[in-house]
C-alpha positions as CSV (number, residue, x, y, z in Angstrom):
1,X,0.0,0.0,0.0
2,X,1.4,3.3,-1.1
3,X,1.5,6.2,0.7
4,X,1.5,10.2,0.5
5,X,3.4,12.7,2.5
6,X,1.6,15.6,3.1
7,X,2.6,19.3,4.4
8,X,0.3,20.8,7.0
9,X,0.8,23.2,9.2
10,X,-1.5,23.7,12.6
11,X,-2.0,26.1,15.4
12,X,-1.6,24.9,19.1
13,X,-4.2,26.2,22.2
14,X,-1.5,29.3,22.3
15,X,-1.2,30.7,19.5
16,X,2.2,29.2,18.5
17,X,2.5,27.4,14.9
18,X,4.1,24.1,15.0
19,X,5.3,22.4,11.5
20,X,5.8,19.6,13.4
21,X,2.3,18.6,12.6
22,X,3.0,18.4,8.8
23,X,5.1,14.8,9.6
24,X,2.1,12.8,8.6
25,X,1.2,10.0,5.9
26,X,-2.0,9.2,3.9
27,X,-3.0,5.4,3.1
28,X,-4.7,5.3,0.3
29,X,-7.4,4.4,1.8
30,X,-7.8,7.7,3.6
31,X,-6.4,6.5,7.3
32,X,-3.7,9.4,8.0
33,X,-1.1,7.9,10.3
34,X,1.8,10.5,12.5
35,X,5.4,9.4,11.9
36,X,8.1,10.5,14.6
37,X,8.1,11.1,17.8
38,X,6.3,14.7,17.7
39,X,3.1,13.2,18.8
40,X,4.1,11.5,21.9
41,X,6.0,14.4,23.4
42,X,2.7,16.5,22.4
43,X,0.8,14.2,23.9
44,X,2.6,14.0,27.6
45,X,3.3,18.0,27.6
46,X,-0.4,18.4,27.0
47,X,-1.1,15.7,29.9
48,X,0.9,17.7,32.1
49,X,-0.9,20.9,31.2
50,X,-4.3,18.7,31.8
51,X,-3.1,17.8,35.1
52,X,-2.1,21.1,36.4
53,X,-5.0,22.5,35.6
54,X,-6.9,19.9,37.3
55,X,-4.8,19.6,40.1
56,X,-2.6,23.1,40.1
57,X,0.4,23.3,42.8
58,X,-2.2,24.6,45.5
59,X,-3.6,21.4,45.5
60,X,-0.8,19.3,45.5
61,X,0.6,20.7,48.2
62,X,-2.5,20.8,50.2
63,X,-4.1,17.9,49.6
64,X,-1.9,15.2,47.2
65,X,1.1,15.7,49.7
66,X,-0.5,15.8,53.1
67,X,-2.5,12.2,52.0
68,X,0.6,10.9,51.1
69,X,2.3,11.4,54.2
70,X,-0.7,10.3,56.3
71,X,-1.6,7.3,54.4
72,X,2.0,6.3,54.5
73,X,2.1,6.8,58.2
74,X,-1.5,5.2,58.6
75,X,0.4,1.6,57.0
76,X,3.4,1.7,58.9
77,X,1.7,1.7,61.8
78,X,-0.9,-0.7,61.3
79,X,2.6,-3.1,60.5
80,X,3.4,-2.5,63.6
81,X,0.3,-3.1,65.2
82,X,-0.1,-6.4,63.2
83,X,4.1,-7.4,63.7
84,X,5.1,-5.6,66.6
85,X,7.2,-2.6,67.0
86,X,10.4,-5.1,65.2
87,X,8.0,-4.3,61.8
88,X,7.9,-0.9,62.0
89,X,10.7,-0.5,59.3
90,X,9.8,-3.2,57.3
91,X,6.1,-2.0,57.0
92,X,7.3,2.2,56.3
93,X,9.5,0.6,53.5
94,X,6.2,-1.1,52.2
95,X,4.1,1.8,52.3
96,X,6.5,4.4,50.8
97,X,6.7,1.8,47.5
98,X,3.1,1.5,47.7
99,X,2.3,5.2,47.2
100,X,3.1,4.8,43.5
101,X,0.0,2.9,43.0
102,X,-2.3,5.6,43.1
103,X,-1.7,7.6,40.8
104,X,-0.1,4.9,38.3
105,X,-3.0,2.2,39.0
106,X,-5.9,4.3,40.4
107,X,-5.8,7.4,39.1
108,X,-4.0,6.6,35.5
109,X,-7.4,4.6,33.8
110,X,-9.1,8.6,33.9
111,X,-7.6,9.2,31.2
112,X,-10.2,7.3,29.4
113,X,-12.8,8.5,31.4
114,X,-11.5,12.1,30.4
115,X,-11.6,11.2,26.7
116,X,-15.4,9.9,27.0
117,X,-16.5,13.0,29.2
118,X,-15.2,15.3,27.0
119,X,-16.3,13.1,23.3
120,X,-12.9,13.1,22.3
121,X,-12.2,9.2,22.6
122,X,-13.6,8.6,19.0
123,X,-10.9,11.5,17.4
124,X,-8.2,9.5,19.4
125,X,-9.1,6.5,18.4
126,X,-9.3,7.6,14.3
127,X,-6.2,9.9,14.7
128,X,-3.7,7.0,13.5
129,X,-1.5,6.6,16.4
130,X,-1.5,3.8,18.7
131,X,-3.5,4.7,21.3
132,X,-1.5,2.3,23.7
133,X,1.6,4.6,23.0
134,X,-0.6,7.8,23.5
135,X,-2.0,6.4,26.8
136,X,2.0,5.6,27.9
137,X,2.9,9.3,27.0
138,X,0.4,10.7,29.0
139,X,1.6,8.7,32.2
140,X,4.5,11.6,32.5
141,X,2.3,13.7,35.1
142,X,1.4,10.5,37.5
143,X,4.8,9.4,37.3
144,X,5.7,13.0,38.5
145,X,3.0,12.6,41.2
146,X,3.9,9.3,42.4
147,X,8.0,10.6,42.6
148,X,6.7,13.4,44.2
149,X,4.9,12.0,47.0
150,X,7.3,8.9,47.5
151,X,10.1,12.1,48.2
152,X,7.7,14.0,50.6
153,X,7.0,10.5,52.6
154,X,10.4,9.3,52.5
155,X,11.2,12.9,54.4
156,X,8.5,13.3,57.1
157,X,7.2,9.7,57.9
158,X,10.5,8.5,59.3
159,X,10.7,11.4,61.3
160,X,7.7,11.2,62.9
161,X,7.6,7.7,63.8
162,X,11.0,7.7,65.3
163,X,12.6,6.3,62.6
164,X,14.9,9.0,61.3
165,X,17.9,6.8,60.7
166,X,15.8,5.0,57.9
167,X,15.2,8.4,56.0
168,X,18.9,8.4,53.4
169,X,18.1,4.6,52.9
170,X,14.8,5.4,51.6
171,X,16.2,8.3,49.6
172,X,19.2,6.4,48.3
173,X,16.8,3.7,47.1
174,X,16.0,5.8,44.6
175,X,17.0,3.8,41.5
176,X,15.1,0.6,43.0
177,X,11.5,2.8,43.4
178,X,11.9,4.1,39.9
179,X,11.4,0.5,38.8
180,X,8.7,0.5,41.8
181,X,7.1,3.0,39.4
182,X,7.7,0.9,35.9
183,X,6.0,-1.8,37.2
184,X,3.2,0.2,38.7
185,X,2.8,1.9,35.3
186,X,2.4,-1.2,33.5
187,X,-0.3,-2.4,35.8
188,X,-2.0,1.1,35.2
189,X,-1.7,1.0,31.2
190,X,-3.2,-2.6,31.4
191,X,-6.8,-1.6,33.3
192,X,-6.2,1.5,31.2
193,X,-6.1,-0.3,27.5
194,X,-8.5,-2.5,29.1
195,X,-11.5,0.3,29.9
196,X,-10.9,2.0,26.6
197,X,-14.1,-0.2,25.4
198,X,-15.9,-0.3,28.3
199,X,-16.5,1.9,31.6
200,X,-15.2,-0.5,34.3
201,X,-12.2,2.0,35.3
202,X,-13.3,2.7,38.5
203,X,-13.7,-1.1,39.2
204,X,-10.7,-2.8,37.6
205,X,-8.4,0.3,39.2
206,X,-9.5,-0.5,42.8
207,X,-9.3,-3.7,42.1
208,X,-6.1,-4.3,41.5
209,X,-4.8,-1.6,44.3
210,X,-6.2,-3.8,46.6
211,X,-4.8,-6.6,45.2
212,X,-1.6,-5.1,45.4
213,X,-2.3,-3.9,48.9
214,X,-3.1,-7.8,49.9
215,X,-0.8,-9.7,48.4
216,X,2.3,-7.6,47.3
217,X,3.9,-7.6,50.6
218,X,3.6,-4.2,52.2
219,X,2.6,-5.1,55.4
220,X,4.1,-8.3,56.8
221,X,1.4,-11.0,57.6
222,X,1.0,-14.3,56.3
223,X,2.1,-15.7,52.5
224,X,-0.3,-15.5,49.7
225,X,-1.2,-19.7,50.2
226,X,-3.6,-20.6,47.2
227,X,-3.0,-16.9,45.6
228,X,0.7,-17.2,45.1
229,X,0.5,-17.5,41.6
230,X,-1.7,-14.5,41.5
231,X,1.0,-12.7,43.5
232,X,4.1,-13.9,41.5
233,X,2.7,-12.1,38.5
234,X,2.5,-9.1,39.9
235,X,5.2,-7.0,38.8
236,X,5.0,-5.2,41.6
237,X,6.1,-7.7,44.3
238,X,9.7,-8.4,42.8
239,X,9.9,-4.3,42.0
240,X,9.5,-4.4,46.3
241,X,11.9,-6.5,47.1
242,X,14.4,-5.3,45.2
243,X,13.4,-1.8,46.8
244,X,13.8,-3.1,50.3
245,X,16.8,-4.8,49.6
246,X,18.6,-1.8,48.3
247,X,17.4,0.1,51.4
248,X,19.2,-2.6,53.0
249,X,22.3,-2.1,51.4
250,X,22.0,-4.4,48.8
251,X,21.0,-5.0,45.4
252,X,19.0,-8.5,44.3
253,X,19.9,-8.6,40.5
254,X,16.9,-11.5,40.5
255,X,14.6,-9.3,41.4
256,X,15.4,-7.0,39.2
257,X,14.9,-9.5,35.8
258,X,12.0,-10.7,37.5
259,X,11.0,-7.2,38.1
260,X,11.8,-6.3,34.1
261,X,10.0,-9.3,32.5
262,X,7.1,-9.1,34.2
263,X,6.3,-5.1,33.4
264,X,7.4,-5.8,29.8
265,X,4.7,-8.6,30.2
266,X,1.9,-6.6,31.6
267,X,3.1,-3.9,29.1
268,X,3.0,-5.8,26.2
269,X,-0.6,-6.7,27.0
270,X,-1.6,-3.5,27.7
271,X,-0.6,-2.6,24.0
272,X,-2.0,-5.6,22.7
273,X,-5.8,-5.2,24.5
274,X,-5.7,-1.5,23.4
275,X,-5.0,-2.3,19.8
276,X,-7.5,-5.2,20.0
277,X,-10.4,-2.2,21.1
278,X,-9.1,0.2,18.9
279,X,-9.7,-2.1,15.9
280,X,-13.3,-3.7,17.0
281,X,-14.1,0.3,18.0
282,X,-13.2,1.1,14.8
283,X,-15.2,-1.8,13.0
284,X,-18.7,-1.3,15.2
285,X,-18.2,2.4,15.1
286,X,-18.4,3.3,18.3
287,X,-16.2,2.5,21.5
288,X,-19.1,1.8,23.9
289,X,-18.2,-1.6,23.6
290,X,-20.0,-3.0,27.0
C-alpha cells in the first residue's frame, strides 16, 4: 500500500504554529497515520498541562502531599500493630513503594474517562497513532505525582515515627523505586487499554490496588497460600523487594529480571488489549463496547 506525505501546518491552544504537525502519511485508503516522535512528546506535555489545571500546585501541596504522608504513616503503623514494634521499618519501607500505585494504578485509567467525558475518545481512536503509545505518554504527570509524594513521605514519615535513621536509605533507594514505578505503570496502562471499550475503570483500578495492597507484601502477615500464583505475577512484588533490599544495602539482581520481565509482560498486553479495542471500535463504530 502506497502512501502520500503531506505538508500541514496547525496552530496549538496558544497561538504558536508548529510544523511539526506536517510529519504525517496518507493510506490510500484515507487512514492518516503520524510518523516520529512529535506526537508523543505532544501528547505528555499536554497531559501535564491537563493535570495542572486539574490539580494546580495549591492542591498538591495541600491535599496530594499531606494524604501521602498520612496514608504512609497510617500503614506503617498498622505493620506494627499487626508485627510488633520489630516491623515498623519493614512496614514504612512497604508503604512508601506503595504510594506509586495511586496515581499509576488508580488514578491513571481517567484518562479514558476524560476522553469519554469530554467526546474526544472517537478523534483519538481515528487519529492514526496507537493509542497504547498515546495512553504511555500521558503517564508523565502521575509518574511526576507518584515521585513526588514517594520524596515528601520518604522525608516526614520516618521522622515522625522515630525512625529518622531510615530516611537516606529510603532516599538512596531511589533507582530501586523508579522500577517501583515501571511496574506500577504497566499495571495502570493494562486496566487502562483494558476500559478504553468499556466503563469499568473505576472497578478494575481499585481492584487491583487492593490486590496489590493484599498480596504484594507491604505489610508483613502471612504468605499468599492458594494466591501465590496471582501474587508472582504481579510485577510489583519483585519491584518491592528489590526496593527493600537496596534500602538494605544491597541490590537482588533477581529481582530485578523478575521485576523487568514481568512489566514488559503486563506492558506488552496493555498494548495488545488497546489495539484489539481500537480495531473492534473502529469496526462497530463506536467505542461503547460493554
Amino acid at each position: 500500500m502506497t502512501t502520500t506525505d503531506v505538508t500541514a501546518r496547525a496552530h496549538l491552544s496558544d497561538g504558536t504554529r508548529d510544523d511539526r504537525l506536517a510529519h504525517s502519511s496518507w493510506h490510500a485508503d484515507g487512514r492518516r497515520t503520524a510518523r516520529g516522535t512529535w506526537p508523543y512528546r505532544l501528547a505528555a506535555r499536554l497531559s501535564a498541562v491537563n493535570y495542572l489545571t486539574v490539580a494546580p500546585p495549591r492542591t498538591l501541596i495541600l491535599s496530594v502531599l499531606p494524604r501521602a504522608v498520612l496514608q504512609t504513616a497510617f500503614y506503617a503503623l498498622l505493620g506494627q500493630l499487626s508485627g510488633g514494634a520489630s516491623t515498623v521499618a519493614y512496614a514504612l519501607t512497604g508503604a512508601v513503594a506503595y504510594l506509586a500505585i495511586t496515581p499509576l494504578v488508580v488514578r491513571l485509567p481517567d484518562i479514558a474517562t476524560e476522553e469519554r467525558y469530554f467526546g474526544t475518545m472517537g478523534r483519538l481512536l481515528t487519529a492514526g497513532i496507537p493509542v497504547p503509545a498515546i495512553l504511555a505518554a500521558r503517564c508523565v504527570p502521575y509518574l511526576a505525582e507518584a515521585l513526588g509524594t514517594w520524596l515528601a513521605a520518604a522525608l516526614i514519615v520516618p521522622v515522625a515515627l522515630h525512625q529518622a535513621s531510615l530516611t537516606p536509605h529510603l532516599l538512596l533507594a531511589l533507582p530501586a523505586y523508579l522500577l517501583v514505578m515501571l511496574a506500577a505503570m504497566s499495571m495502570g496502562l493494562l486496566v487502562t487499554s483494558t476500559c478504553l471499550g468499556r466503563r469499568s475503570e473505576v472497578v478494575l483500578s481499585n481492584t487491583l490496588a487492593y490486590t496489590v495492597l493484599a498480596l504484594g507484601g507491604i505489610l508483613p502477615g502471612p504468605q499468599p497460600g492458594v494466591l501465590a500464583p496471582l501474587a508472582e505475577a504481579l510485577p510489583f512484588r519483585p519491584a518491592l523487594d528489590l526496593y527493600r533490599a537496596q534500602v538494605n544495602g544491597t541490590w537482588d539482581t533477581e529481582m530485578l529480571l523478575r521485576t523487568l520481565l514481568l512489566s514488559a509482560a503486563w506492558t506488552a498486553a496493555a498494548y495488545a488489549i488497546g489495539r484489539a479495542l481500537t480495531y473492534r471500535s473502529l469496526r462497530h463504530g463506536h467505542h461503547d463496547l460493554t
